[in-house]
C-alpha positions in Angstrom: -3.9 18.3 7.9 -4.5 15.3 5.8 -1.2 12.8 6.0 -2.1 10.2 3.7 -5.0 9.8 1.0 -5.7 6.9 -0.5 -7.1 6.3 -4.5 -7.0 4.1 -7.1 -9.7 1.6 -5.7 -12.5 -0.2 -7.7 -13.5 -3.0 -9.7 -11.8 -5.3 -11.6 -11.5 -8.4 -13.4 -9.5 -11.6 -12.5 -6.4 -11.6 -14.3 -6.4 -7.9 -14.4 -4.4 -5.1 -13.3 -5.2 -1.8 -10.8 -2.6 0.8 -9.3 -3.1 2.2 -6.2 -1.7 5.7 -5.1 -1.3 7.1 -1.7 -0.6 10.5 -1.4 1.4 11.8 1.6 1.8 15.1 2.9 5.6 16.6 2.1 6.3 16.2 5.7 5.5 12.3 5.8 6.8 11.3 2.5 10.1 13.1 3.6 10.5 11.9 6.7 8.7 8.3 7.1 8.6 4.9 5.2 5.6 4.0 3.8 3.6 0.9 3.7 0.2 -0.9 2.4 -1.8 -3.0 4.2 -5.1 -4.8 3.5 -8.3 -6.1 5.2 -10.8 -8.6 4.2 -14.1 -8.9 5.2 -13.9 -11.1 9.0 -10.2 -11.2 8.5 -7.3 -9.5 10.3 -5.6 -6.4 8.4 -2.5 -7.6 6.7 0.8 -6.4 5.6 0.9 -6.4 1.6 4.1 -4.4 0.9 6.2 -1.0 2.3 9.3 1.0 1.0 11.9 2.2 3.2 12.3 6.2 3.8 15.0 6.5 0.9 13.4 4.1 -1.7 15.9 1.7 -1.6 14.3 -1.0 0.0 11.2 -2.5 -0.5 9.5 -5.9 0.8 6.5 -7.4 -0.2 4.0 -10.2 1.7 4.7 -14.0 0.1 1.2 -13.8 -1.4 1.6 -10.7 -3.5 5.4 -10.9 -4.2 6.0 -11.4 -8.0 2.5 -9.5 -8.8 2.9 -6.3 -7.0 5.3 -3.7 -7.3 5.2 -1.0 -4.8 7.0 2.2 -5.9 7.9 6.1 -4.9 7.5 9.6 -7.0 8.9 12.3 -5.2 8.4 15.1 -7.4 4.5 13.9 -6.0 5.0 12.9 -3.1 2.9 9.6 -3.6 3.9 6.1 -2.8 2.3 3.8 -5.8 1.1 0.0 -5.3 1.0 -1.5 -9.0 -1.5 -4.9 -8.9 -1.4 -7.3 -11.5 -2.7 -10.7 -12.2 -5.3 -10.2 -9.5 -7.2 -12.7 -7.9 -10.4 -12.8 -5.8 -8.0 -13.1 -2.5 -6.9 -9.8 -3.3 -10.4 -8.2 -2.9 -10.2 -5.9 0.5 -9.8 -2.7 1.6 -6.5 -1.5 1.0 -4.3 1.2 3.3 -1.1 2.9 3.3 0.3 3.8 6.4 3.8 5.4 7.9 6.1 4.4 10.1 9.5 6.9 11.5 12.1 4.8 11.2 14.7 3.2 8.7 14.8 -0.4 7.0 11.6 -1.8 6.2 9.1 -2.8 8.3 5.5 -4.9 7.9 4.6 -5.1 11.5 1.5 -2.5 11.8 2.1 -1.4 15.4 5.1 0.1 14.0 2.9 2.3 11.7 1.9 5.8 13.0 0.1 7.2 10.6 -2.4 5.5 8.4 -5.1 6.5 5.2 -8.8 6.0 5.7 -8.6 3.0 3.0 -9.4 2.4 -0.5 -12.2 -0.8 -1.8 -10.3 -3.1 -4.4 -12.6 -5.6 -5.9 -11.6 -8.4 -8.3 -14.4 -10.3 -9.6 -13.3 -14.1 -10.3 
């Protein structure tokens, strides 16, 4: 099956806002930490933000920390990644990905699992 699907991509303005959702199977969302990462065009995928297993702990790459909030609902079983004040450095393909373990984590070898990817776009 299907562990993680991405949404929530698209077009948007500088300045402006987009929330992305990744979906996880019950399985994943009950057992793993979940993460987002990003990739430019000609660039090297990047952490951008992950919460731990339990939701208590979250940490967030220096260049999106005060304008993302990355969030959990379990009754969903969906990990959220609220944008704001978005920037043409943001523009890239986004992922979520999981990782078993405790604590949080932005090294991607650590993730196991990982979404196909969702375009964000912010025109400046």
């Amino acid at each position: 099956q299907v562990q993680l699907v991405e949404s929530g991509g698209g077009f948007v303005q500088a300045g402006g806002s987009l929330r992305l959702s990744c979906a996880a199977s019950e399985r994943i969302f009950r057992t793993y930490a979940i993460g987002w990462f990003r990739q430019a065009p000609g660039k090297e995928r990047e952490f951008v933000a992950v919460i731990s297993r339990g939701g208590g702990s979250t940490s967030y790459a220096e260049s999106v920390q005060g304008r993302f909030i990355i969030s959990k609902n379990s009754a969903k079983n969906t990990v959220f990644l609220q944008m704001s004040s978005l920037t043409s450095e943001d523009t890239a393909v986004y992922f979520c990905a999981a990782y078993f373990a405790q604590g949080v984590v932005s090294a991607e070898a650590e993730y196991e699992y990982w979404g196909q990817g969702t375009q964000v776009t912010v025109s400046s």
